[in-house]
N, C-alpha and C positions, 0 to 999 in steps of 0.2 A: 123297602123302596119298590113302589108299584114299577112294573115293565109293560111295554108291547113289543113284538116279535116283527123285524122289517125283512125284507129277505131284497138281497142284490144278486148280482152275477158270483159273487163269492162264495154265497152262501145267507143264513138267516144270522141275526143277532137279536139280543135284545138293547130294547133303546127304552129311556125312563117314559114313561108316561103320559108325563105335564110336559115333556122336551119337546121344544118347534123344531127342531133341525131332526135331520133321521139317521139311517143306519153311513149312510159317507161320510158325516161329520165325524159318529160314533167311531167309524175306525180311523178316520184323521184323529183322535182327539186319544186314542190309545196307541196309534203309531208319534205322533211328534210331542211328547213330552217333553220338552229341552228347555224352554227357556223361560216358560209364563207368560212371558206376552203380548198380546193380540195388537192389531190397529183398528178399532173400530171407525176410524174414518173412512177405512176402504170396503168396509164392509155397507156403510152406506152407501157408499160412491157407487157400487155394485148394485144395490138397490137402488136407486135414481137410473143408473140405465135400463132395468129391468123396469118401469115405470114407462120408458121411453120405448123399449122394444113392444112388450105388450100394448100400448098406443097406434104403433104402425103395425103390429099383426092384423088388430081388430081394422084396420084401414084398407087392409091387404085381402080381409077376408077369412084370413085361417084359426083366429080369435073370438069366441064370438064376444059380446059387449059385459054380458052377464061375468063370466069369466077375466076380460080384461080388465073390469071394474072392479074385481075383488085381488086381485093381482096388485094391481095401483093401491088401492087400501091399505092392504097388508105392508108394500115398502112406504109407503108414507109413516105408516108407523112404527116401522123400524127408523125413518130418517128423522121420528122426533123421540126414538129414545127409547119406544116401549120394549123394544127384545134385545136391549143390551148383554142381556146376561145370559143369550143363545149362540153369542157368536165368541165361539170355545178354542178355534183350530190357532194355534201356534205361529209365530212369525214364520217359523224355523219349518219347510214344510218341502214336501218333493209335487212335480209334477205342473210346475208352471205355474202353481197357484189354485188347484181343482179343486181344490178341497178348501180353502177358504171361499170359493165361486159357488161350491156345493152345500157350503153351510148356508150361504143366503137362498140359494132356490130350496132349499130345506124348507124353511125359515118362513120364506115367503109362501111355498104352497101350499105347511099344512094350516099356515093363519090364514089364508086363503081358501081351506078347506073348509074351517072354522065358520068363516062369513057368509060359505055358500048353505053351511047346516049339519056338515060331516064333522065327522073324528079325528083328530089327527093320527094321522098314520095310514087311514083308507083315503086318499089321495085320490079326493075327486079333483083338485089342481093337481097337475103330477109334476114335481120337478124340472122334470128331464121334457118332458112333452108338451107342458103349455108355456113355465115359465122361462125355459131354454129355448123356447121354437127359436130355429138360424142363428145361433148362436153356439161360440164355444170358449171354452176358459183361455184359449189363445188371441182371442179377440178381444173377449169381456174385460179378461183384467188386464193388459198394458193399455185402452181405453180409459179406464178406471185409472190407471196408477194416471196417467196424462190428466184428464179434469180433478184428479186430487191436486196435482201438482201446482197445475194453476192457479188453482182455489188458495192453496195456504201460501203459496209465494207473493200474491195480494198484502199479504202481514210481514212478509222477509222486505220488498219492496218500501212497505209502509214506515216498517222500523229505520231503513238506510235512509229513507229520504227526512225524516226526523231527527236521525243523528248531523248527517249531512249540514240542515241546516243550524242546528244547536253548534257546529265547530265552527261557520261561517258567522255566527254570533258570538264568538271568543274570538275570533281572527280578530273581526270588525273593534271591540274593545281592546286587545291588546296590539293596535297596530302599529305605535309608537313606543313601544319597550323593547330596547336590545338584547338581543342575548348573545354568548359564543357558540358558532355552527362546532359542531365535532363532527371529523373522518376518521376513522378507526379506533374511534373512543379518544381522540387528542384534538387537540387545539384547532380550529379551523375559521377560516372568514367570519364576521359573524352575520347576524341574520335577527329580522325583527320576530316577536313571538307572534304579531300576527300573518309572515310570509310562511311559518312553522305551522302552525295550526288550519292556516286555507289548505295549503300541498295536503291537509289529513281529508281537510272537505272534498276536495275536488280526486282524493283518493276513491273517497267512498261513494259520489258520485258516478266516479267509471264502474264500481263495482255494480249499481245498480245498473246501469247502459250494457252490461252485460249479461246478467240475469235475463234481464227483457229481452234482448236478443236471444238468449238459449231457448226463454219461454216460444218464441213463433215456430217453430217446429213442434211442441207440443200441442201447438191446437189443432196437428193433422190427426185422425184419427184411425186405427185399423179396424175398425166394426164394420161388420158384416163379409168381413175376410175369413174368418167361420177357424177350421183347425187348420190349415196352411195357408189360408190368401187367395186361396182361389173360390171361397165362396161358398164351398158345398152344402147342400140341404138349405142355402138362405134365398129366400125368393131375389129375382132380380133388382126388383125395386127398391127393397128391403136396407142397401146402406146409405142408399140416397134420402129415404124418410128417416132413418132413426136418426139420422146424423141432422135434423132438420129439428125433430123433437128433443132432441139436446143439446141444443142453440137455445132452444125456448125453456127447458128446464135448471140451466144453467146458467145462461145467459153471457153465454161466452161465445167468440166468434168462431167458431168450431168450423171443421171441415171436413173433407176426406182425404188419406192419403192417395196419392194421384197410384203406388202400384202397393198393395197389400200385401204381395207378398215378399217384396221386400221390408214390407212395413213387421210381419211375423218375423222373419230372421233376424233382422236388426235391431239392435240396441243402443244403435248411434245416437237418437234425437238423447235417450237418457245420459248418457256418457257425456255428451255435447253440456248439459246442463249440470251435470255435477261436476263436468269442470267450472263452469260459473262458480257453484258453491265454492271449490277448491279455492280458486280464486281470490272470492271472498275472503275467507277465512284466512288466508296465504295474508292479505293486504291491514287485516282486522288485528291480525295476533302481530304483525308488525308495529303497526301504530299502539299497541296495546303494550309491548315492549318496550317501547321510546320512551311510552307515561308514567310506566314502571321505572324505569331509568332517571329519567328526567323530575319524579319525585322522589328518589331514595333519600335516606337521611333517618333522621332530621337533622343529625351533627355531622355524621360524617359522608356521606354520599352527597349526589347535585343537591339536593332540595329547590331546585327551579319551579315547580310545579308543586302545588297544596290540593290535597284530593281530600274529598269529603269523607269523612270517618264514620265507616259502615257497621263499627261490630269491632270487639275488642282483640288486637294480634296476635295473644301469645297467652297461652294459660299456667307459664313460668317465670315471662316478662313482663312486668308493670308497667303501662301506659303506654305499649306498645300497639301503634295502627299501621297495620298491613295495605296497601293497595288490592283489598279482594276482590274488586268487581272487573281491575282490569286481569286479574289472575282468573276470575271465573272465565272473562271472555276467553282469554287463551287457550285453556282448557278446552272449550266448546268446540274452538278453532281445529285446536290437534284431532279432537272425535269426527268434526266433518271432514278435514283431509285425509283420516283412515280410510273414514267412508268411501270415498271418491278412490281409491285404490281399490278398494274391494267389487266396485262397481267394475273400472274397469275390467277387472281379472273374471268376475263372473258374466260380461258381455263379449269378451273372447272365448269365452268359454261353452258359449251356443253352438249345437251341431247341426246341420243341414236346415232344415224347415221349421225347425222352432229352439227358443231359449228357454230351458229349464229352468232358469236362476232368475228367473222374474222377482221373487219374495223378496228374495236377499235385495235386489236393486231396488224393490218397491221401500223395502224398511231404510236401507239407506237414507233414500232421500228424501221418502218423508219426513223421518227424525231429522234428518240434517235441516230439513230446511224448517222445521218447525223449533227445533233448539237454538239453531243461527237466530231466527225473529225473536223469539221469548230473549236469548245471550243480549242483544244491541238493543233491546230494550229498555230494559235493566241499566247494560254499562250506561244508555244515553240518559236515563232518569235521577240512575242515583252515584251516576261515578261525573261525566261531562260537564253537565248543570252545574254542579257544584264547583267544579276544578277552578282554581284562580291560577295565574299567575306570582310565584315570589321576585316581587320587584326590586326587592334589595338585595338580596341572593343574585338574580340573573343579574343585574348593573355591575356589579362586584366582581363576578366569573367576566364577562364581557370586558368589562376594562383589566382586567388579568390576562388575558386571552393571548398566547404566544401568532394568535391566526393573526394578531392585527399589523403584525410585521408583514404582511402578504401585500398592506397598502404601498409599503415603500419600494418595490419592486423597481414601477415605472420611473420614478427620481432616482435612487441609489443604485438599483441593481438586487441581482438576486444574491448574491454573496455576499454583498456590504449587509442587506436586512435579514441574511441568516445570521451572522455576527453579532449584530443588536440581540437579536432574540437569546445568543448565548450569554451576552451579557446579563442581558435584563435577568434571564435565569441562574445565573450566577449569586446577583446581586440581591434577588430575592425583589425585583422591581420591574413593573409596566414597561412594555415596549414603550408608551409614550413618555413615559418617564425618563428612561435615558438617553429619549432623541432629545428632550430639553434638555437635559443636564450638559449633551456632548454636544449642543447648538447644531447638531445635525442639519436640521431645517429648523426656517424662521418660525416665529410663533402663529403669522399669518397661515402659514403652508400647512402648518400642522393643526390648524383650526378649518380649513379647505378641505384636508384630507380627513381629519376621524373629528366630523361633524358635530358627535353626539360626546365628546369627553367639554 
């Protein structure tokens, strides 16, 4: 394996030859061995701003155009894939995220180097000096984590308001089928399957209305707040333009945070939105539960619900079909509300003027919010779509229903229609059944009162 020789503050190493990144990745990439792997979405996100910085250098004067043109190049074509297999450094990493920040000015300036006529490694782009000018990893990457954020909750967004409306299209069909409501797993009022399956819509509804709300704190940005928030080495002008150029590059309504350095110590806006996920996933593995519940069987559990059969249940059991897709979702469910712990615990865990634990929140939520959309995808395509209603099963449990003694309250009393219900259960018979037998109420009253028998 060919080398060339980079020398830092540390000391010299050798770095491979053909390698775009240099000697800070080099020791990122022998220091955090831990886990395999990378997010290259942030690693773009990172180059898009660095497109957007060198734009307003060369505006500012301290860039010149030759330079800022090769700069752009180079992340352009990182942002369509071409140096995928340069960006090396580990999720799992110290230092606020420098060393993922450092693999992209790597990256960028010796392909930058490249376009201008050099070698990589003679560093006529330098890093640190052209593609860093006003900037610092304390700015660049919780920026970056913010317009990633955005960007892929566009698809968490997309997928809720799809499921959303695919359950508000089973409400609508099953709006005339009764079923018996349960409270503690027992008998309760009942309830039509379309007032069961809207309450799921209008669940997941709120869950989007909240998502969006977390997201408007995210379009504040801390660029050009440099390593504490107060700017240092960034020209004046400097966060009012990039933040102008990444309106336009992104196309998002972006802005600036109104005090930066509060924007560096806090980790509020992120917390704020992985409660949304929590949320979500809290509201999702609920409803996910009920349909698991509400199709067990097929002899002996509810079987009220018929889910479409994804993949065979049991590799001991014959003809055995599982609910897998609402068990995928739950699963997904439970790894985003880790998440959203771990977040929090690593945003209290920031000291004075900056948060270390950037990564860890970065990976969180990106995964989170990118498994949440990929999970509600799925469940709404190949689990929702399909689900019917069992209409002879629910009729049957419904008119079974110990809850329908709750109608005779108002006429009998609450103790005369607990009595019935011990009958009926006695007797192995409908509460309706023994209000006729005992001439309780007339035939009219009892056709008044339970409509649907």
């Amino acid at each position: 394996m060919m080398t060339r020789i980079e020398k830092d503050a540390l000391g010299k190493k050798a770095v491979q030859t053909d390698a775009y990144y240099g000697i800070h990745t080099q020791r990122a990439c022998e220091n955090f061995q831990i886990s395999g792997k990378i997010c290259l979405e942030m690693f773009h996100t990172i180059a898009l701003i660095k497109i957007a910085a060198a734009r307003t250098h060369n505006k500012l004067k301290l860039l010149d155009a030759e330079k800022m043109s090769a700069i752009e190049k180079a992340a352009r074509e990182i942002l369509a894939g071409k140096f995928d297999d340069q960006f090396i450094v580990d999720i799992y990493q110290a230092g606020a995220g420098t060393a993922t920040h450092m693999n992209v000015n790597e990256v960028i300036a010796n392909r930058a180097t490249e376009i201008l006529g050099g070698k990589k490694g003679s560093y006529i782009i330098n890093p640190n000096d052209h593609v860093n000018i006003s900037q610092s990893t304390n700015d660049v990457y919780p920026t970056a984590m913010r317009i990633l954020l955005l960007q892929l909750s566009k698809h968490l967004l997309s997928a809720l308001y799809h499921l959303e409306q695919q359950l508000h299209l089973k409400a609508q069909l099953n709006k005339r089928i009764w079923k018996s409501g349960r409270t503690h797993l027992q008998d309760a009022v009942p309830i039509t399957w379309g007032q069961e399956i809207e309450a799921w819509a209008v669940t997941v509804h709120d869950c989007q209305n909240r998502i969006d709300g977390a997201l408007h704190s995210l379009k504040e940005l801390s660029i050009g707040g440099t390593a504490i928030g107060t700017g240092t080495n960034a020209h004046q002008k400097y966060k009012m333009l990039v933040v102008k150029e990444l309106k336009i590059l992104t196309r998002l309504p972006l802005k600036s945070k109104q005090n930066l350095i509060e924007a560096t110590q806090s980790m509020s806006d992120f917390v704020h939105f992985s409660g949304a996920l929590r949320e979500t996933a809290v509201e999702l593995a609920r409803i996910s539960k009920d349909i698991q519940l509400l199709s067990s069987g097929p002899r002996t559990g509810l079987h009220e619900l018929l889910l479409p059969a994804v993949e065979p249940g049991s590799s001991i059991m014959p003809g055995k079909v599982n609910p897998s897709m609402a068990e995928m979702l739950c699963m997904v469910c439970y790894q985003v509300i880790g998440y959203d712990k771990a977040v929090e615990i690593s945003a209290l865990s920031g000291n004075l003027e900056l948060n270390v634990n950037m990564p860890l929140i970065a990976h969180n939520l990106i995964d989170g919010t990118t498994i949440l959309a990929h999970t509600i995808k799925e469940f709404d395509e190949r689990c929702v779509r399909g689900m019917n209603v069992n209409k002879k099963v629910s009729k049957e449990n419904y008119k079974n229903s110990q809850g329908m003694a709750t109608f005779l309250n108002p006429l009998i009393g609450y103790a005369k229609a607990a009595e019935i219900t011990k009958i009926a259960e006695r007797e192995h018979k409908n509460v309706v059944t023994i209000i006729r037998e005992r001439k309780i109420l007339s035939e009219q009253q009892i056709k008044n009162i339970f409509k649907t028998f």
